[in-house]
C-alpha positions as CSV (number, residue, x, y, z in Angstrom):
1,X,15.7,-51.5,58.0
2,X,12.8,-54.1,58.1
3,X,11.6,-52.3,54.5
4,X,14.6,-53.5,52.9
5,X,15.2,-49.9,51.4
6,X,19.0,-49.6,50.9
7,X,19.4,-46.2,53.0
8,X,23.4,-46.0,53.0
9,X,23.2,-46.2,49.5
10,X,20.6,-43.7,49.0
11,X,22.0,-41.1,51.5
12,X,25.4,-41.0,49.4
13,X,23.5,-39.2,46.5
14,X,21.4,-37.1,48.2
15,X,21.3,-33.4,47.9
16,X,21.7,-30.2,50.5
17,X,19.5,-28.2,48.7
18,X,15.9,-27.3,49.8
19,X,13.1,-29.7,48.5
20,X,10.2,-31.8,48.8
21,X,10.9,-35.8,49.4
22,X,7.9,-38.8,48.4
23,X,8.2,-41.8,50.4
24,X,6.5,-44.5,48.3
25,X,5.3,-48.7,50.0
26,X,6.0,-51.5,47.9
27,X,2.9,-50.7,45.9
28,X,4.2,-47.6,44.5
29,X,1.6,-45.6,47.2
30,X,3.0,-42.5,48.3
31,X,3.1,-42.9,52.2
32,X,4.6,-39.7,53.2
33,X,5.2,-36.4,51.7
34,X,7.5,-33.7,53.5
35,X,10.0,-30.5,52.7
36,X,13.2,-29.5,54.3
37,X,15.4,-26.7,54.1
38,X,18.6,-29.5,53.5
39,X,17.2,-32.1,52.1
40,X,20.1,-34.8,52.6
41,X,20.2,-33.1,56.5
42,X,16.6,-34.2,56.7
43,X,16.3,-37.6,55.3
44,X,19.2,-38.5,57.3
45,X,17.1,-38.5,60.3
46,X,14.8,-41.1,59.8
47,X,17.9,-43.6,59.5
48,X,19.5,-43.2,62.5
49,X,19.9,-45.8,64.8
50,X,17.6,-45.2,67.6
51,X,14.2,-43.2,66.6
52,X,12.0,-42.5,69.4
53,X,9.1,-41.8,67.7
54,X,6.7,-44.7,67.2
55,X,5.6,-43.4,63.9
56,X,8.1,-42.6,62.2
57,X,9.3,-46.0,63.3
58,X,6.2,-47.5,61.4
59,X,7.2,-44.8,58.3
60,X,10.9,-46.3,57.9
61,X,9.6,-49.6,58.2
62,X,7.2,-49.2,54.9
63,X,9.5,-47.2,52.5
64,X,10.4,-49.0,49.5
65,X,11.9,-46.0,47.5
66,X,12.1,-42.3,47.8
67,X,11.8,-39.9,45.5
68,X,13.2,-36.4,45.6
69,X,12.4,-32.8,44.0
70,X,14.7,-30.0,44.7
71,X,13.6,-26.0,44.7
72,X,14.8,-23.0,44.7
73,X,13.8,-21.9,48.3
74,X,12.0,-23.4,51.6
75,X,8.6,-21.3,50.4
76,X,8.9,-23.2,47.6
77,X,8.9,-26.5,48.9
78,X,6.3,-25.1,51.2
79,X,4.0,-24.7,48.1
80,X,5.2,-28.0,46.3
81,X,4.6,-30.4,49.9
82,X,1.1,-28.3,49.9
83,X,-0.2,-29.6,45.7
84,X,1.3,-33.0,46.9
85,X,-0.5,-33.7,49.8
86,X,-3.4,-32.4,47.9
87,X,-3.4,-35.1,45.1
88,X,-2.0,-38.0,47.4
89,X,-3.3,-37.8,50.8
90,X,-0.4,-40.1,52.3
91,X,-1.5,-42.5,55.2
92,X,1.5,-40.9,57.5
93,X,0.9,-36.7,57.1
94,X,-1.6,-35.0,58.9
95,X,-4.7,-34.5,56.4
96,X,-6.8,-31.3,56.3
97,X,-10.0,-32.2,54.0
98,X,-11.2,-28.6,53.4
99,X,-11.7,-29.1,49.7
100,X,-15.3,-27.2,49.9
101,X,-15.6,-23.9,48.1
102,X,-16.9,-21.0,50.6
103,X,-20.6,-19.6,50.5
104,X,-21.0,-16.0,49.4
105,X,-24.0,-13.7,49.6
106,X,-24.0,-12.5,46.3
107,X,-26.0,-9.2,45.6
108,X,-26.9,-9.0,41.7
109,X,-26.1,-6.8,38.7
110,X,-29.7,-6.5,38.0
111,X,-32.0,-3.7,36.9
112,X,-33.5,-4.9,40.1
113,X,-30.4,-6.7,42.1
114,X,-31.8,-10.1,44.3
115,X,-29.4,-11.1,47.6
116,X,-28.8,-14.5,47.2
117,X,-26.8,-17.8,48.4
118,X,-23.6,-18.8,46.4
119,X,-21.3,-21.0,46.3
120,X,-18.5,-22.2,43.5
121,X,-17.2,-20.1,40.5
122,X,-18.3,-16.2,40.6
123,X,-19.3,-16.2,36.9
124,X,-22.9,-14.2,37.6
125,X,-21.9,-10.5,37.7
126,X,-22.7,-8.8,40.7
127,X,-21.1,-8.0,43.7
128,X,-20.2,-10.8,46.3
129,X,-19.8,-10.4,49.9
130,X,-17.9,-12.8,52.4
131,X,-16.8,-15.9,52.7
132,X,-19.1,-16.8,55.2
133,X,-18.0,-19.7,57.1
134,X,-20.8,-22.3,56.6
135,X,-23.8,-21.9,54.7
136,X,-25.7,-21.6,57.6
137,X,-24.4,-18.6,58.2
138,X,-25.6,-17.4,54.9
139,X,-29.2,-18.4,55.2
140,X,-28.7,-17.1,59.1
141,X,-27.8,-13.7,57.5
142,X,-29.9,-13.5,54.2
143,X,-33.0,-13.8,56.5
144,X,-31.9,-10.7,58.8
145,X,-31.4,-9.1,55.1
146,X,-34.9,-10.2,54.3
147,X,-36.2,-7.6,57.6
148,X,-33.8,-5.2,57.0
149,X,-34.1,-4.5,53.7
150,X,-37.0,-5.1,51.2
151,X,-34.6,-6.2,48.3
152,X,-36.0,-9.6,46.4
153,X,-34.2,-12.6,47.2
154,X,-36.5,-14.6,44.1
155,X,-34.8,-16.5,41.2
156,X,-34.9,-14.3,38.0
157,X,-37.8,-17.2,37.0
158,X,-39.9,-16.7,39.7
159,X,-39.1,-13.0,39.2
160,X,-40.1,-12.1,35.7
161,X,-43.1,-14.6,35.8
162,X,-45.3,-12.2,39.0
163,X,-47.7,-10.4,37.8
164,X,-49.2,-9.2,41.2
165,X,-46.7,-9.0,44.5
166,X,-46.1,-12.3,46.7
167,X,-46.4,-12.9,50.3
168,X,-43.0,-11.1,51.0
169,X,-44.5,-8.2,49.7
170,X,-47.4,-8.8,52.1
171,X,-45.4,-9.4,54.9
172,X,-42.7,-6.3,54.3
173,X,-39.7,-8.0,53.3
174,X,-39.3,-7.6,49.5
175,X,-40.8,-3.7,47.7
176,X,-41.8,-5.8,44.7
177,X,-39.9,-3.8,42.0
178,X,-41.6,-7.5,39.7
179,X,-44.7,-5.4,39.2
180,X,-43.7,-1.5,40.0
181,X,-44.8,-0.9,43.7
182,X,-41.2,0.8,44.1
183,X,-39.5,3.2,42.1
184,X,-36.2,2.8,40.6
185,X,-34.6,5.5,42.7
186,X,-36.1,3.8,45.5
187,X,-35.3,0.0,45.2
188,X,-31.6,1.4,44.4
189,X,-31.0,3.4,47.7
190,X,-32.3,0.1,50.0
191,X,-29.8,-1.7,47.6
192,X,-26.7,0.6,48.6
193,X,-27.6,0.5,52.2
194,X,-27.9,-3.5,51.9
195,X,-24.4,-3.0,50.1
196,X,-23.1,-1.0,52.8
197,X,-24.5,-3.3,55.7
198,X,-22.7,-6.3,54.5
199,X,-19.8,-4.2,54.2
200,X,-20.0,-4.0,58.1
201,X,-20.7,-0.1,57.9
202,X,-23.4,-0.4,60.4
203,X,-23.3,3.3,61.6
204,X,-23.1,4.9,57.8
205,X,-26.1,3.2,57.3
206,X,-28.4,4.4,60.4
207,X,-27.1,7.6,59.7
208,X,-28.2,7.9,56.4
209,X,-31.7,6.6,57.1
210,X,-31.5,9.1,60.1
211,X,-31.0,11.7,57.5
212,X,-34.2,10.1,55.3
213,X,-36.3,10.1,58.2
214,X,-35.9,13.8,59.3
215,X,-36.4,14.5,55.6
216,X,-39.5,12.9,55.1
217,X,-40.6,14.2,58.7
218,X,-40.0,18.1,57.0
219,X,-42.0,17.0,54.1
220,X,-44.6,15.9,56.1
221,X,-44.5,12.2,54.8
222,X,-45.0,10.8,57.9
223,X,-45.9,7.5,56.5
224,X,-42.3,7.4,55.0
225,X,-40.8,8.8,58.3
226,X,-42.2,5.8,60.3
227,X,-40.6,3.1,57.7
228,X,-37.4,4.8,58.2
229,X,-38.1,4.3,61.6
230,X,-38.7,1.2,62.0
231,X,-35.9,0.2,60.2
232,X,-33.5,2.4,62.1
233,X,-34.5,0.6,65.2
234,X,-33.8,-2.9,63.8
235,X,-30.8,-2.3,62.4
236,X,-29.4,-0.7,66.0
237,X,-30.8,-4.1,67.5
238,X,-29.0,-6.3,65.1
239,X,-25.6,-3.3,65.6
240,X,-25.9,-4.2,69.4
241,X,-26.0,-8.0,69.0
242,X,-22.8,-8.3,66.4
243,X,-21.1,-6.0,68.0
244,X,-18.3,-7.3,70.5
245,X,-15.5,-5.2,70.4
246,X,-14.2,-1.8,70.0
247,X,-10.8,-2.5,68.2
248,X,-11.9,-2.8,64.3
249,X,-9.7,-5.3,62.3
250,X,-10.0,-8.4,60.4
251,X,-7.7,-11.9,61.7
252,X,-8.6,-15.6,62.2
253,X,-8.6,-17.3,66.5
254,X,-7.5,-20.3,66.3
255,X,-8.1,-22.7,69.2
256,X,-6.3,-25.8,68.9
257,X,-7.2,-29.2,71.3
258,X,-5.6,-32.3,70.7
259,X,-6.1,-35.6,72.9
260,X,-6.3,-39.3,72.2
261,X,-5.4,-39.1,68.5
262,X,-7.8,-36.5,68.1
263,X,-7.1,-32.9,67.0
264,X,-9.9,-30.1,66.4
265,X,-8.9,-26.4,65.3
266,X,-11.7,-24.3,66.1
267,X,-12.0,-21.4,64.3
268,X,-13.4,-17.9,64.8
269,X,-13.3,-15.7,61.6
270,X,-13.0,-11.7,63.4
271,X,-14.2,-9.2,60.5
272,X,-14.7,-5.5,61.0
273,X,-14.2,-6.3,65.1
274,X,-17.4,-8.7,64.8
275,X,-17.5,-12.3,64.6
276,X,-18.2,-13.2,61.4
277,X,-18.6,-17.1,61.9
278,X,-17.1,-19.7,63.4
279,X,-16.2,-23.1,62.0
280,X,-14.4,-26.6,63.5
281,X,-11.9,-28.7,61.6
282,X,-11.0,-32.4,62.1
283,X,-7.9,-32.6,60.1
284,X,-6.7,-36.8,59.8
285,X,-3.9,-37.2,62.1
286,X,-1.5,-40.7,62.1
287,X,-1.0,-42.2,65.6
288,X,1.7,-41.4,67.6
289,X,1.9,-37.7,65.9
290,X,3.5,-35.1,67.8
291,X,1.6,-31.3,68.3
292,X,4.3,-29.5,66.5
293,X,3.7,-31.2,63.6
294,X,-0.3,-31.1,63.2
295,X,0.3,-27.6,63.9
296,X,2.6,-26.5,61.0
297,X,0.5,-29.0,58.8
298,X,-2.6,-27.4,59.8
299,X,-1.6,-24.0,58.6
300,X,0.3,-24.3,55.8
301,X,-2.5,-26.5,54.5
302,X,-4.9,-24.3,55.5
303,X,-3.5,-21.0,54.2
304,X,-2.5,-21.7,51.2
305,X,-5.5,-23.9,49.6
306,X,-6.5,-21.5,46.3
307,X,-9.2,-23.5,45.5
308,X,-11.6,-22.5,48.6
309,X,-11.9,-18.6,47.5
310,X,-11.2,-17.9,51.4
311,X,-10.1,-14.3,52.2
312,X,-7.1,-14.5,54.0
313,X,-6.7,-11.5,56.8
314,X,-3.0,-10.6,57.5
315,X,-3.5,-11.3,61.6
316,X,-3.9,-15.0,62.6
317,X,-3.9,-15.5,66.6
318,X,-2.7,-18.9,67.5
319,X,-3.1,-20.9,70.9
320,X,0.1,-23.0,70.8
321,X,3.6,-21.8,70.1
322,X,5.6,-24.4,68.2
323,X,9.4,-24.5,67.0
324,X,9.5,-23.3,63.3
325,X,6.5,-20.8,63.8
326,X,8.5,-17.8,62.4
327,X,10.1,-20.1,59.4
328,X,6.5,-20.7,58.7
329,X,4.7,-17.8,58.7
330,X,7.5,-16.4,56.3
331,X,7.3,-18.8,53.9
332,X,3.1,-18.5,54.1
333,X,3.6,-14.5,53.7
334,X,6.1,-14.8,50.7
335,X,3.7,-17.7,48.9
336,X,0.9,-15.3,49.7
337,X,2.7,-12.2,48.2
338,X,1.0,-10.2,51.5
339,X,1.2,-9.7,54.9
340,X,0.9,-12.9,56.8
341,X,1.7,-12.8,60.7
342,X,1.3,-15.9,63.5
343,X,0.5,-14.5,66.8
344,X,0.5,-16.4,69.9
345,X,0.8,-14.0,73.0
346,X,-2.2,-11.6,73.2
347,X,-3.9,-9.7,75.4
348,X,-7.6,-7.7,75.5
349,X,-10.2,-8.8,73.4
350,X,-7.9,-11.1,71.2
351,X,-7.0,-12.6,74.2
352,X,-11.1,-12.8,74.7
353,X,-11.5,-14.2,71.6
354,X,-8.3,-16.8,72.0
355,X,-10.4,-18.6,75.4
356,X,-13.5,-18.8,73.2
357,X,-11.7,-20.8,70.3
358,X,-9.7,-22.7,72.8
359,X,-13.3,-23.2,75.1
360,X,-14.9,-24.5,71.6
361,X,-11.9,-26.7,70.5
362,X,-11.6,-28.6,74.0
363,X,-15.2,-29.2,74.4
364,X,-15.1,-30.3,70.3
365,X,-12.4,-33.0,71.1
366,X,-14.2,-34.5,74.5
367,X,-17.4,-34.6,72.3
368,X,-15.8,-36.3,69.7
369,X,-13.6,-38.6,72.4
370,X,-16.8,-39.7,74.1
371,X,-18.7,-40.6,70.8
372,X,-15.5,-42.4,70.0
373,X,-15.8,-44.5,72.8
374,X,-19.4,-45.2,72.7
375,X,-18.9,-46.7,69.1
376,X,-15.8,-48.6,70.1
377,X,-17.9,-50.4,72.9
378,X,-20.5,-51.2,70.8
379,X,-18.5,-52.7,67.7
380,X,-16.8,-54.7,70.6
381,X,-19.9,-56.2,72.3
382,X,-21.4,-57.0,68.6
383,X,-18.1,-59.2,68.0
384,X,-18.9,-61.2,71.0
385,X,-22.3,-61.2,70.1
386,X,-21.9,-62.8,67.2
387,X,-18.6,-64.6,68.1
388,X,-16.4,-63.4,65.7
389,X,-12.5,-63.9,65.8
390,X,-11.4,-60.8,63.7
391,X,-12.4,-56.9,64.8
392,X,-15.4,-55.2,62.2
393,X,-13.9,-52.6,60.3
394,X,-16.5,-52.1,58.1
395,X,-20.5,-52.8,58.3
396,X,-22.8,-52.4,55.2
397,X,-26.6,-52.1,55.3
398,X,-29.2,-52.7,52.6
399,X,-32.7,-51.3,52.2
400,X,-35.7,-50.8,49.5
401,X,-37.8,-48.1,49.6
402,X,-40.9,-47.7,47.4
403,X,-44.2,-46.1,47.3
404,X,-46.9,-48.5,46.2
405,X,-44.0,-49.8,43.6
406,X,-43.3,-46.7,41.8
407,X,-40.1,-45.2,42.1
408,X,-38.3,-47.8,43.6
409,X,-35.0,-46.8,45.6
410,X,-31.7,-48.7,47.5
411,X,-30.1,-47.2,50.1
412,X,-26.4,-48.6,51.2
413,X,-25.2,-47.2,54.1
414,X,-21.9,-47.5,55.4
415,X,-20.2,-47.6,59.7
416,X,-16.4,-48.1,60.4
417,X,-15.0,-47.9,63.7
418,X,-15.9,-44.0,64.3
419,X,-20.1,-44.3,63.4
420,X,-21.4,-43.8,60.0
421,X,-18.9,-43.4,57.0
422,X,-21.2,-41.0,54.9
423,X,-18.9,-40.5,51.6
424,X,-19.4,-44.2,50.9
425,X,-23.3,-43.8,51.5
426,X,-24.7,-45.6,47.9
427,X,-28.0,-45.5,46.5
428,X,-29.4,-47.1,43.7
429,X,-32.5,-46.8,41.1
430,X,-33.9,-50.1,40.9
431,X,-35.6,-50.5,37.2
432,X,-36.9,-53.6,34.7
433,X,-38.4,-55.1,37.5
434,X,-42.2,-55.9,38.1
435,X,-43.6,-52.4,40.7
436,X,-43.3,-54.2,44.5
437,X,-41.3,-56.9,44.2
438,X,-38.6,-56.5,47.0
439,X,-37.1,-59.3,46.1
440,X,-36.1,-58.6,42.1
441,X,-34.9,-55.3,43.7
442,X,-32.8,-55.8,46.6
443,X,-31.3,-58.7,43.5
444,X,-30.6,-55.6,41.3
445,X,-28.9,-53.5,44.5
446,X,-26.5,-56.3,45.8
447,X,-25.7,-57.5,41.9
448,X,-24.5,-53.9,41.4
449,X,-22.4,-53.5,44.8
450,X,-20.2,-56.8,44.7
451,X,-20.0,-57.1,41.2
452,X,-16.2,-57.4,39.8
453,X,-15.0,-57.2,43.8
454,X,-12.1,-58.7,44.9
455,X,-9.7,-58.3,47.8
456,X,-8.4,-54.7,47.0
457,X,-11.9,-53.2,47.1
458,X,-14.4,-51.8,50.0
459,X,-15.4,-55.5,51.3
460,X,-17.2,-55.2,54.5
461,X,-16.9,-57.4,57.1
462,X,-21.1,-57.5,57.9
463,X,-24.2,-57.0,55.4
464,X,-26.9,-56.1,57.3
465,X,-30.5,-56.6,55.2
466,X,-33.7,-54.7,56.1
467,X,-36.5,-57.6,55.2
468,X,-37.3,-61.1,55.6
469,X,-35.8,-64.5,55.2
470,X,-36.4,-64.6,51.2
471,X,-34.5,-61.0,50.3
472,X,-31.3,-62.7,53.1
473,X,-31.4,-65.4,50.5
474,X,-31.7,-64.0,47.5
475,X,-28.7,-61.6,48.7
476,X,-26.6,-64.8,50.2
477,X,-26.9,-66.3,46.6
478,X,-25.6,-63.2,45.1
479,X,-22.6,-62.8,47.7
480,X,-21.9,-66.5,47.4
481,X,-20.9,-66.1,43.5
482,X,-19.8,-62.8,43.2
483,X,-17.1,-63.2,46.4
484,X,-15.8,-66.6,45.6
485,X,-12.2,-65.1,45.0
486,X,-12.6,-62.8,48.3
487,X,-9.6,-63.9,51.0
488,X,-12.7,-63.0,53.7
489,X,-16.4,-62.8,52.2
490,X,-18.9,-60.8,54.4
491,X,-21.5,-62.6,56.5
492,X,-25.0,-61.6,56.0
493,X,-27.6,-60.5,58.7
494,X,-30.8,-60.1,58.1
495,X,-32.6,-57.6,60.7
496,X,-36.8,-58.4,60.8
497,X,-39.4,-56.5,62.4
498,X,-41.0,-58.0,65.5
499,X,-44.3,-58.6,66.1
500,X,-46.8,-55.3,65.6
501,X,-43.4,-53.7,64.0
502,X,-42.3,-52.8,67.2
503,X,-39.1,-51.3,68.0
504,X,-36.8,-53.7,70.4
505,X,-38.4,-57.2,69.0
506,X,-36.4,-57.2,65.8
507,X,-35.0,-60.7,65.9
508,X,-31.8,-61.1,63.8
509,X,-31.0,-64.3,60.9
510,X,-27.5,-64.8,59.8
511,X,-27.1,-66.0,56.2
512,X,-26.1,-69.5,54.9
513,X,-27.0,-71.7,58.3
514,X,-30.0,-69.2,58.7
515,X,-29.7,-69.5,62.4
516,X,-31.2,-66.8,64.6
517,X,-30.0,-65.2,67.6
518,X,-30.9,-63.1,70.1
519,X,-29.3,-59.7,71.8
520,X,-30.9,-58.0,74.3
521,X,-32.6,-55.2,73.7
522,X,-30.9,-52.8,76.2
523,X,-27.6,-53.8,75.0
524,X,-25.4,-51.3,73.1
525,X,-24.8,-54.2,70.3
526,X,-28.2,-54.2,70.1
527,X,-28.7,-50.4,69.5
528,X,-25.3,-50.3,67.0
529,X,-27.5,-52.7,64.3
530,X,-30.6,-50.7,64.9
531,X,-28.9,-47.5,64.4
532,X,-27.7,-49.1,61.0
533,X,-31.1,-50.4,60.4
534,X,-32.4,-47.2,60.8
535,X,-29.5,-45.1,58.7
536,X,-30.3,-47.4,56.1
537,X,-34.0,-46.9,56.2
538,X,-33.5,-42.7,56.7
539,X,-31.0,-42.6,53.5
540,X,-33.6,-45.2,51.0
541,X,-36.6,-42.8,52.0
542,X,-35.4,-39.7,51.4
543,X,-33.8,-41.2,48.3
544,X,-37.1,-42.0,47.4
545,X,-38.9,-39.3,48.1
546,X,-36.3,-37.1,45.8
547,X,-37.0,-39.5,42.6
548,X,-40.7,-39.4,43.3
549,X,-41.1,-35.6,43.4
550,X,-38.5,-35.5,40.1
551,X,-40.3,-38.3,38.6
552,X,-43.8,-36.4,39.2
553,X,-42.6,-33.0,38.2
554,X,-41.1,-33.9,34.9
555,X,-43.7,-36.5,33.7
556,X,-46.8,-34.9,34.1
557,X,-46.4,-32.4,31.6
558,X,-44.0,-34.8,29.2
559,X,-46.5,-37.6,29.4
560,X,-49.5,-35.1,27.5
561,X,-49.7,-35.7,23.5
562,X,-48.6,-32.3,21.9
563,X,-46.5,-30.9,24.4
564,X,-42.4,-31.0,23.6
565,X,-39.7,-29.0,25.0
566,X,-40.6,-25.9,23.6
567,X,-44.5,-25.6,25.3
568,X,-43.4,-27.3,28.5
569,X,-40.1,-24.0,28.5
570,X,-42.9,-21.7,27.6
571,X,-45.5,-23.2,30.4
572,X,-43.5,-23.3,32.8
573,X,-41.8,-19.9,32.4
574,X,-44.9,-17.8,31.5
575,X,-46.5,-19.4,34.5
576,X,-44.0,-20.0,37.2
577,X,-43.8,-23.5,37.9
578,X,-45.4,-26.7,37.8
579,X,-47.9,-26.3,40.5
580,X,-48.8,-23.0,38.9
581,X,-49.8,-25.1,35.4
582,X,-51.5,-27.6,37.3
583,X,-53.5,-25.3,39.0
584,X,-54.5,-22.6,35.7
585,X,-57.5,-22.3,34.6
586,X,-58.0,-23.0,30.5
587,X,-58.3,-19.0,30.0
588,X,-55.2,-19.2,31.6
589,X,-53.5,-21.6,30.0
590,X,-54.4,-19.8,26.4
591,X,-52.3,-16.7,27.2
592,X,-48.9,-19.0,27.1
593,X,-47.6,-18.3,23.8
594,X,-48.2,-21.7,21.7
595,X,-50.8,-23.3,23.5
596,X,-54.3,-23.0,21.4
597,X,-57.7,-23.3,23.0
598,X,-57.6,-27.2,22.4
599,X,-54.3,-27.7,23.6
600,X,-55.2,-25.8,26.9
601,X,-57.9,-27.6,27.4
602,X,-56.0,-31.2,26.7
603,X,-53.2,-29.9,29.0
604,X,-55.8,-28.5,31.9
605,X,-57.4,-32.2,31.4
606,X,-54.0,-34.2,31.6
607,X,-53.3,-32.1,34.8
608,X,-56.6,-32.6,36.6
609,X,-57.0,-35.9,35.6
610,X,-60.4,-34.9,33.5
């Protein structure tokens, strides 16, 4: 082989036994990670004479070494392949980057329980209802719970500071238990039906209102009777619109497209015969990889990732058979310790549901497909644009954002060959410099990206800068000393305004000869370093915007004489808030515990600038 990796000699010592194998390159990177049932059966095949498939061609060629860990049984090399891929993400295995934690509706163990959005480790005590699969589905489903029910969905801070009810209470969507409008008994029986609603018990709870309803009716509390009412009648709206089948049972759709390199599994997540949510995954697929194999690494990955707090149901419906289906789905049960089982002939409403993942999936891929080659055309037009012998992998663009000089912010934004590359978004807090000078901060941004670079890092290929001829040379100074040991140093673009700051008379000024050139304004090079410009310009704002907000929240109160952490806790916690201080009265102010007639009127001064 073209590696150089002795495979003869390798093969000799190799074991039948079930394991996981590590392909490592020649700088020690694991490329590939994979199990087999007989390991020395398995590892054989990549060195035969003729292999077919153009990827694993590409594999063999970059092995330097393998190594190999044997186990007991295939569901534990199942498990083992799984934690590997997880911590090495190999360029040649199909990558499923669903490392999030599910959201949760979590209903409180409060004398008064709040429904609220959460996410991570389920350290608050309470009772916690889902995964949902997005968290717009929790804020989607947390508002319904808002008209449904009139349980508080306030922070505990918000909560313990009311001392008269607040616009929920006005608008019917929270009893106000903060300041007694609701009796304990009371506030607990909307809480069980809430409890049973998320459940999915739909008809338990209509009846038991039902049963409230006619009670109150008896007793003549009509005013009662009519609430119960009311709520009756938008719970069996909601009950009609959820509901889509008559067969009860949990199980996951999937709907699998793959085309062009590109492979989406959409999902749809069947609870209590609803659907619960739906959600897409891209997982990163090698070229040349065949559909059995993004299959079977799809699921195992998917299944059994521990870290996303995912329930699992024991029914998952599948659009594509594949060989090693049943080997699978064994191996997921046993590692589960449950009842796993991989369906992929249906009929009824899983067959239903099966068209709508597939429907989902399909249209996903030709969306993605024709984005694709929209960016691909416009990366490729840009390199003749700007005559450039090597393809752009990788395009950087620099901005400054600042409100009258305070709270200066740098946005780096980031577009490979697929659009905008968002994990390697940067932004930095410009400080020492003089408030307004544009120049002294895009210095401090481009001094922090390209310092100690060299040829293994991110180096892009263009620098974009948002600004005039002075911040392209101040950055072209920077680049100039700080990439004198890079094999290929980026060029440098500054992007100005036109005349009036009108959008399509931007003229463009590339660094060093300082020469400008011209696209034209309908071309889709033209609209790739706009839509750059403009990401940049986007990410600084709200950047900005963020510190300002922090920067005014926190230092108005830590800027007064006499006020330390203590009176600012109890300020803020007796009153509710910042805007709440600012806005108190110096009567007001007094009843904080601390705060003396002279501090509240220095603090009531500080505030409105008296």
């Amino acid at each position: 082989m073209s590696s150089g990796f002795n495979a003869k000699s390798f093969l000799k010592n190799v074991t039948s036994a079930p394991g996981v194998y590590r392909m490592y390159d020649k700088r020690q990177q694991v490329i590939y990670v994979g199990k087999a049932k007989d390991l020395k059966k398995r590892l054989s095949s990549y060195f035969r004479t003729n292999i077919p498939n153009v990827k694993t061609q590409a594999l063999v060629a970059h092995i330097d070494h393998i190594d190999v860990t044997v186990t007991h049984s295939e569901t534990d090399a199942l498990l083992l392949e799984n934690d590997y891929i997880k911590q090495y993400m190999p360029k040649y295995n199909v990558l499923l980057r669903d490392d999030k934690s599910y959201p949760y509706i979590l209903l409180s163990g409060h004398k008064h329980p709040r429904l609220a959005y959460h996410r991570g480790p389920k350290r608050e005590k309470g009772h916690y209802f889902g995964p949902y699969p997005n968290g717009g589905a929790v804020r989607e489903s947390l508002h319904l719970m808002q008209k449904l029910f009139p349980i508080r969905q306030c922070d505990d801070l918000y909560y313990k500071s009311r001392s008269r009810p607040c616009l929920q209470y006005q608008l019917d969507r929270c009893s106000a238990p903060c300041v007694g409008l609701v009796s304990d008994d009371e506030y607990n029986e909307q809480v069980k039906l809430a409890s049973l609603f998320l459940r999915g018990k739909d008809k338990q709870v209509i009846a038991q209102l039902v049963a409230k309803m006619e009670t109150a009716a008896i007793d003549m509390e009509y005013e009662h009777a009519a609430q119960y009412r009311d709520q009756i009648t938008a719970l069996r709206r909601v009950a009609e619109q959820q509901e889509v089948t008559n067969q009860k049972g949990d199980m996951d759709v999937i709907g699998v497209d793959y085309a062009s390199g590109i492979a989406c599994f959409h999902l749809l997540f069947i609870r209590e015969g609803k659907i619960f949510g739906s959600r897409s995954y891209y997982p990163s697929v090698p070229a040349e990889t065949d559909i059995e194999e993004v299959l079977s690494s799809f699921l195992g990955q998917f299944y059994l990732n521990a870290d996303i707090q995912r329930t699992i149901p024991k029914e998952v419906i599948l659009s594509h058979h594949f060989d090693g289906i049943k080997e699978l789905e064994a191996s997921i049960e046993h590692a589960l310790d449950k009842k796993f089982e991989l369906k992929t002939q249906v009929r009824g409403d899983r067959a239903n549901f099966l068209r709508l993942a597939m429907t989902n999936a399909s249209n996903a891929v030709a969306t993605r497909l024709s984005h694709k080659n929209t960016v691909e055309q416009r990366f490729q037009l840009l390199e003749e644009a700007l005559e450039l012998n090597e393809p752009i992998k990788r395009m950087e663009c620099f901005d400054i954002s600042h409100t009258m000089g305070e709270s200066t912010v740098a946005s780096c934004v980031v577009f490979n060959r697929e659009g905008p590359h968002k994990a390697d978004y940067r932004r930095y807090n410009i400080t020492g410099i003089t408030g307004g000078d544009d120049y002294a901060a895009m210095d401090q941004a481009i001094r922090r990206r390209f310092d100690k670079i060299d040829n293994n890092g991110k180096v892009p290929d263009l620098v974009f800068i948002d600004g005039g001829i002075g911040q392209l040379r101040v950055a072209q100074m920077i680049v100039d000393e700080k990439c004198i040991n890079i094999d290929h140093p980026p060029l440098l673009i500054c992007v100005t305004k036109g005349e009036g700051r009108k959008a399509g008379l931007e003229t463009f000024t590339v660094g060093g000869s300082e020469q400008t050139f011209e696209v034209a304004s309908d071309s889709p090079a033209f609209h790739l370093m706009l839509h750059i410009r403009d990401e940049s310009h986007r990410f600084a704002i709200t950047g900005h915007r963020n510190k300002r907000q922090k920067t005014r929240n926190t230092s108005t109160l830590e800027s007064i004489t006499g006020v330390g952490p203590k009176r600012r806790k109890a300020l803020l916690q007796h009153l509710g808030g910042i805007q709440e201080v600012k806005g108190a009265s110096v009567a007001e102010l007094t009843k904080v515990p601390g705060i003396s007639l002279e501090m509240a009127q220095t603090i009531h001064d500080a505030l409105r600038g008296g």
